[in-house]
C-alpha positions in Angstrom: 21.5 270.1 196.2 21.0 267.8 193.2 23.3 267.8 190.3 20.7 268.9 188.0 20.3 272.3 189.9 24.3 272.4 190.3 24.5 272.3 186.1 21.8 274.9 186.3 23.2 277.1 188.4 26.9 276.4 186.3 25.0 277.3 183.4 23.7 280.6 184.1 26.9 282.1 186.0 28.6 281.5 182.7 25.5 282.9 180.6 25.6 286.1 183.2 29.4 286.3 183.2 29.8 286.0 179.5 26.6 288.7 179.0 28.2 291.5 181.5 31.5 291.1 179.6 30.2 290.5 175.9 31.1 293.8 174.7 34.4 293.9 175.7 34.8 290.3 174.5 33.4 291.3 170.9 36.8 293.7 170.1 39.1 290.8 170.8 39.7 287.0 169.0 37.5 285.8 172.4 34.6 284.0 170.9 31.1 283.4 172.9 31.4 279.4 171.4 35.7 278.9 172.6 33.9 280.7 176.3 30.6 278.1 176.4 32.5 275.2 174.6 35.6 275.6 177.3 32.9 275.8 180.0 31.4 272.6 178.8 34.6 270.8 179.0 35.0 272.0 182.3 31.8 270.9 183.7 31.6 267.4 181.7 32.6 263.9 182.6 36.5 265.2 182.1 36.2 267.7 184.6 33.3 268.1 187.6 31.2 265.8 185.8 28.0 267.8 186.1 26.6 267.1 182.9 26.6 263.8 181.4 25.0 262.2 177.8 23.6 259.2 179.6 22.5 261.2 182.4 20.9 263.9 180.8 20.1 263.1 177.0 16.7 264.1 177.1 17.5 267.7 178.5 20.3 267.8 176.4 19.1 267.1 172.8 15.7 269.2 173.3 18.1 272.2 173.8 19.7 271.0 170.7 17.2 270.5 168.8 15.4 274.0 169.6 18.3 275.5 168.8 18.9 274.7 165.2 15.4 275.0 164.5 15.6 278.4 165.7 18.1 278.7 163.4 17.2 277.3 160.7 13.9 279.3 160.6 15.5 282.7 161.1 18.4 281.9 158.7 16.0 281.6 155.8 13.9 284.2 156.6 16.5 286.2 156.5 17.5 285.4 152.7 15.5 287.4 149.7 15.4 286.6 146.5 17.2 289.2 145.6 20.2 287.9 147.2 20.3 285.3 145.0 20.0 287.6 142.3 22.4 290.1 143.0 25.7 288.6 143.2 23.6 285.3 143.7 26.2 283.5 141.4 28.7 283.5 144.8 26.3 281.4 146.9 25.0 279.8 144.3 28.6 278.2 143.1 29.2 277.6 146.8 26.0 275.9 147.4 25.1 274.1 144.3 28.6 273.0 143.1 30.8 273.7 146.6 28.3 271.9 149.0 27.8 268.4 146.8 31.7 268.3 146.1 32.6 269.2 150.0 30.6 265.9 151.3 31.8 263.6 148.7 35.2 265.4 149.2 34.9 264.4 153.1 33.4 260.9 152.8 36.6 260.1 150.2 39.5 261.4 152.7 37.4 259.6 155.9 38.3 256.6 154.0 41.5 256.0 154.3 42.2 258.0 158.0 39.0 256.5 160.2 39.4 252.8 159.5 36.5 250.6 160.9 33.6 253.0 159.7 31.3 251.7 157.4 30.8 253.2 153.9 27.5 254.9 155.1 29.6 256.2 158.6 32.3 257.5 156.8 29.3 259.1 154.3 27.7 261.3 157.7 30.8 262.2 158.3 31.5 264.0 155.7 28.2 265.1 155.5 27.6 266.5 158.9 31.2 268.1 158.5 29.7 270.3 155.6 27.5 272.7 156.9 29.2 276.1 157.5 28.8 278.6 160.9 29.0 282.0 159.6 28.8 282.8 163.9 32.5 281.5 164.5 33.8 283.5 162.1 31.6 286.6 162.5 34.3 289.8 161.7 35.1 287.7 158.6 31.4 288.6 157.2 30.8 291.6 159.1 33.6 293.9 158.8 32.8 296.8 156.3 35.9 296.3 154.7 35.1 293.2 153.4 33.4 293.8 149.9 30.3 293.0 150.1 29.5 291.2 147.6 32.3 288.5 149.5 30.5 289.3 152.7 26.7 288.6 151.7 28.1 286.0 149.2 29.5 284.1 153.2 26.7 284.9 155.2 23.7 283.6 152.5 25.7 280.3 151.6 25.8 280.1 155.7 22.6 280.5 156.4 21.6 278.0 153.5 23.8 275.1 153.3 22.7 273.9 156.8 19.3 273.3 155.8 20.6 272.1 151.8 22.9 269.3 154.1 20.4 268.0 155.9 18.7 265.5 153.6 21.6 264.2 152.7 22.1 263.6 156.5 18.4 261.9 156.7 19.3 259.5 153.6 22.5 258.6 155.0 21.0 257.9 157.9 18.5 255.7 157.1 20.5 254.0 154.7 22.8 252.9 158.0 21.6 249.6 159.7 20.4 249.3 163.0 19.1 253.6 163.2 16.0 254.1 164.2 15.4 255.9 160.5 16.5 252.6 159.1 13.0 250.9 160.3 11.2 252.9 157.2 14.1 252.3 154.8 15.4 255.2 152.4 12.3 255.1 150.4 10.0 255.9 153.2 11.9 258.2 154.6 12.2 260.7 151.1 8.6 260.8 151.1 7.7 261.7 154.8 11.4 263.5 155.4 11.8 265.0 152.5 8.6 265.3 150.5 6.2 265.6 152.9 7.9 267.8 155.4 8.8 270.2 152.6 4.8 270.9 152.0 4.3 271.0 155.6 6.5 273.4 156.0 5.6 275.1 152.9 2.3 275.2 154.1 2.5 276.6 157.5 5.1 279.4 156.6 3.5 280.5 154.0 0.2 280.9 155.6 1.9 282.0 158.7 3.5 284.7 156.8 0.3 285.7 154.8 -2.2 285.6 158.1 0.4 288.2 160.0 0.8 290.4 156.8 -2.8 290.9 157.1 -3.2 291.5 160.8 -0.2 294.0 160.5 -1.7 295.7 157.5 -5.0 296.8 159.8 -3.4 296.9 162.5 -4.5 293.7 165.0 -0.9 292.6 166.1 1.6 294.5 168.6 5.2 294.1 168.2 5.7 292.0 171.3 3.2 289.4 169.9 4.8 289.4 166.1 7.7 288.5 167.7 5.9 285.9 169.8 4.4 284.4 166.5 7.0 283.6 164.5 8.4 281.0 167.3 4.5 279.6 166.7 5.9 279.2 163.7 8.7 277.4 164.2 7.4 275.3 166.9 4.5 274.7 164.7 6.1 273.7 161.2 8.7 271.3 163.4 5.6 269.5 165.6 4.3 268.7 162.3 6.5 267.3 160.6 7.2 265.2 163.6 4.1 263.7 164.5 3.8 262.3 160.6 7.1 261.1 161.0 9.2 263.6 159.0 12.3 265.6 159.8 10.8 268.7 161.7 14.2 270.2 160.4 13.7 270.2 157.2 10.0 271.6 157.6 11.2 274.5 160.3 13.8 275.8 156.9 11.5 275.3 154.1 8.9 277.5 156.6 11.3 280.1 157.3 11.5 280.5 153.4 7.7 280.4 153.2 7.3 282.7 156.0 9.5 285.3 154.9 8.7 285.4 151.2 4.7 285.9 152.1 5.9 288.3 155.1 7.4 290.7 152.2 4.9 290.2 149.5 4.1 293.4 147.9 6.8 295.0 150.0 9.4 297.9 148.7 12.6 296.6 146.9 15.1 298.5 149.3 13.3 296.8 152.6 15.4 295.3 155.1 16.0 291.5 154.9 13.9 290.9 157.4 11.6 293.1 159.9 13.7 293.2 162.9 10.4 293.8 165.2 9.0 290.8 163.7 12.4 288.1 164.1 14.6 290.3 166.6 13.2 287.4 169.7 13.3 284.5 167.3 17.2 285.5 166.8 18.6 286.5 170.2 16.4 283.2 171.4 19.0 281.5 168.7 21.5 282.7 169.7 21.6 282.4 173.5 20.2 278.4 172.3 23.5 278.3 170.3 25.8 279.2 172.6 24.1 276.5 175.3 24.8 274.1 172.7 27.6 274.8 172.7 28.5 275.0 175.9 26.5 271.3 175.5 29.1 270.2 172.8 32.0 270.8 174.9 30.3 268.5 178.1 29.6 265.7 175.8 31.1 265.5 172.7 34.4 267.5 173.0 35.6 266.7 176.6 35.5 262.6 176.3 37.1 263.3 172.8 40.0 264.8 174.2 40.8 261.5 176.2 41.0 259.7 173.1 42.9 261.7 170.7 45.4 260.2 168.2 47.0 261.1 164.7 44.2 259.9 162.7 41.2 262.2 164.0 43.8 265.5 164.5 44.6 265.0 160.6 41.4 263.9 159.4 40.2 267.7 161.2 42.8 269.7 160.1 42.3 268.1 156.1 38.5 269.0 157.1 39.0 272.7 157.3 41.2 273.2 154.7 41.7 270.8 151.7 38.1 269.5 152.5 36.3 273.2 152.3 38.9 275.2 150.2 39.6 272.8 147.2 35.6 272.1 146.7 35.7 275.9 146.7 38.2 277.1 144.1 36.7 274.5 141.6 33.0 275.9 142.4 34.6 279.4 141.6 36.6 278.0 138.8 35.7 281.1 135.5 34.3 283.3 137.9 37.0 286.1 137.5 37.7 286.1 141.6 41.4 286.6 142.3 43.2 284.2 143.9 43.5 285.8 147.6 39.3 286.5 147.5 39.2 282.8 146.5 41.6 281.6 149.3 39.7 284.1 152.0 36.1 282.5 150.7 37.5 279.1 151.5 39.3 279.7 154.9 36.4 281.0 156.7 34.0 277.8 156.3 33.6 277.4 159.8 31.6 274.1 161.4 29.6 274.9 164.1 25.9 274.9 165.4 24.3 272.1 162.2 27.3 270.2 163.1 27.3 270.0 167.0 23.0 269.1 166.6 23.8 266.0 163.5 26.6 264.5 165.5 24.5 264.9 169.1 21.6 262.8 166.5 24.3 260.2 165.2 26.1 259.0 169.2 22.4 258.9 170.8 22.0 255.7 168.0 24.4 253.8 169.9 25.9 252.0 166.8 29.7 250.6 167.1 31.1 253.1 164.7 29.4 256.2 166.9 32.4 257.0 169.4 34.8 257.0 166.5 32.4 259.3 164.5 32.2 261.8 167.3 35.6 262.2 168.2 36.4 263.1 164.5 33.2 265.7 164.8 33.9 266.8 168.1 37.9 267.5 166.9 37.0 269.0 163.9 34.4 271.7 165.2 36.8 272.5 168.3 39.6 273.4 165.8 37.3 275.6 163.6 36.3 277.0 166.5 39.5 277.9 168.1 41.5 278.6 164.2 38.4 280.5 162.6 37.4 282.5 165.6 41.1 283.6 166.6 41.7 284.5 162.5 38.6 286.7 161.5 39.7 289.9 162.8 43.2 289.4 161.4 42.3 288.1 157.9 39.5 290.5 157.3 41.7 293.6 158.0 44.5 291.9 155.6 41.7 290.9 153.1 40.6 294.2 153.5 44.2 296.0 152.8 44.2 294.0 149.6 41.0 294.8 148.5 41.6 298.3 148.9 45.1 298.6 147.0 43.7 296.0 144.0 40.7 298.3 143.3 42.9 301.5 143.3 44.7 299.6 140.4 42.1 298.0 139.1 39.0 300.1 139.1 36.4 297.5 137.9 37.4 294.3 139.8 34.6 292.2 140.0 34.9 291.6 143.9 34.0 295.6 143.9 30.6 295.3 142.7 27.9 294.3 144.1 26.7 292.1 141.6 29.5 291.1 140.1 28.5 291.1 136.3 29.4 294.7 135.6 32.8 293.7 136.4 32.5 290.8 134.4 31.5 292.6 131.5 34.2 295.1 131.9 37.4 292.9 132.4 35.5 290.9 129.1 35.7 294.6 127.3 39.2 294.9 128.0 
């Protein structure tokens, strides 16, 4: 038996064991990424050594790379404009003021703890550090007791930030020497990365969106094949952008966007986010691609890692997840009237995951000298927000949730109460 059908047949006991078990799992602080990244490690070069990088890169960064253009699709689909009206000033501080301050944040404290990186290494770093996994923290933004203005506040800057990161990832790395996006220089690659895939994706989203409206309206699609079509969509807004030599990335979230906005033209203001007939495959394909990648992460990133550990990279990841995330934070939500624990809870659960696992995976297969220093700071840092914001959720929501509930009874118009958060606002300026 070769060891390509031994890592298949590793693979799916733990995707069976973990599915016959899942429920049980989902009441306790047992995440599906600590199960598939622990596996990982177990089968990697550190332990049977049944799935290797330089043995099976290919393999490896196609699953990646379907993954968090899954992802990134569904994500955005998934956001209205609405949410960016109605207590749209929580993700919009986190995303316009909190994102931009988090990478330069990261690429300042890399500085001085990950000696022999280059300004531009020490720049991805902190960039592919800043994209938040609203997955390895999921009680934190899906337990009722949460308000929800904090809760949808979480989940939209989560499902946006990954796709807002990335072309600072693309100009960083093309402004590195000796990566293959270096060929085309920065210049080249705003137009074809950033420009060009943007209308791409523009273009097929919203047309994808606008052609299956219309067969829905009279009637010519089944459920089974709307489903089917928006992975058309994703596969088809990513190829694109590929063969013109853009980031299929970028097009894949700018489609999502497209897709969903002409998807809901005309539709009624209280309809669901998204049509669950219409993404439901698109999402549980996610998903199940997620937790492979992680499982992935754990083989080749984590695992070698762990061999190489030393004070530097454990601080550097621990700085990562708190001052990193939760200072940028509390300036972005500097004036907005948010007490002090909604502020702190906001800025704990920032949890690097999924965007963070695919851009590190990109940065080692360049083979530069800086790479295996790079991704034993990523590999640390996603582990630990792995491990710290998956065992946390359940207990800091319940707590968050206890304070919430006594601070409204005193304080009937706290802004984290509404769903808005301007009648609050206007009340607490009336008093």
């Amino acid at each position: 038996m070769s060891g390509s059908a031994w890592t298949g047949a590793a693979v799916a006991a733990v995707t069976a064991g973990y599915a016959l078990f899942s429920r049980r799992l989902a009441t306790t602080v047992v995440s599906a990424p600590m199960v598939f990244t622990g596996f990982g490690v177990a089968i990697g070069p550190i332990g049977l050594g049944l799935l290797d990088l330089e043995q099976d890169a290919g393999p490896v960064l196609t699953l990646v790379e379907v993954a968090l253009t899954l992802v990134l699709l569904t994500d955005a689909m998934s956001v209205r404009r609405r949410d960016l009206r109605v207590g749209g000033f929580l993700p919009g501080r986190l995303l316009g003021i909190g994102l931009p301050l988090t990478i330069g944040a990261g690429w300042l404290l890399a500085w001085p703890l990950l000696p022999g990186l280059t300004a531009w290494e020490l720049a991805l770093v902190g960039t592919i550090l800043a994209p938040t996994d609203a997955a390895l923290g999921k009680t934190a933004v899906s337990n009722p007791r949460v308000p929800s203005l904090v809760r949808g506040g979480l989940n939209v800057e989560s499902g946006l930030n990954d796709g807002m990161a990335l072309p600072f990832f693309v100009l960083f790395l093309a402004a590195l020497p000796g990566t293959t996006a270096s060929e085309e220089g920065v210049a080249g690659v705003f137009w074809r990365a950033l420009v060009l895939s943007t209308a791409l994706g523009l273009a097929v989203g919203a047309s994808g969106g606008w052609l299956l409206r219309r067969s829905r309206e009279r009637g010519w699609v089944s459920g089974d094949w709307a489903q089917v079509f928006v992975l058309a969509v994703a596969a088809g807004s990513y190829t694109l952008a590929v063969v013109v030599g853009g980031s299929g990335f970028i097009a894949a979230w700018v489609a999502g966007f497209a897709f969903g906005v002409s998807l809901r033209q005309n539709a009624a203001a209280d309809a669901p986010p998204v049509d669950e007939d219409t993404a439901g495959l698109a999402e549980r394909l996610a998903e199940l691609l997620a937790c492979l990648s992680f499982l992935v992460f754990g083989a080749v990133l984590l695992g070698p890692a762990l061999e190489h550990l030393d004070w530097r990279i454990i601080t550097y990841a621990v700085l990562s997840l708190t001052v990193v995330r939760m200072l940028p934070v509390a300036l972005s939500l500097a004036g907005s009237r948010l007490l002090l624990p909604t502020v702190g809870y906001i800025g704990w659960f920032g949890p690097r995951g999924l965007a963070s696992v695919v851009f590190g995976l990109l940065v080692v297969e360049e083979h530069l000298p800086g790479v295996p220093l790079l991704g034993r700071v990523i590999a640390v840092t996603v582990a630990l927000s792995i491990l710290l914001h998956g065992m946390s959720a359940v207990v800091l929501a319940e707590r968050y949730g206890d304070w919430h509930e006594k601070a409204a009874a005193r304080r009937p118009h706290l802004r984290e109460g509404t769903p808005d958060g301007e009648d609050a606002g206007s009340s607490s300026a009336a008093r």
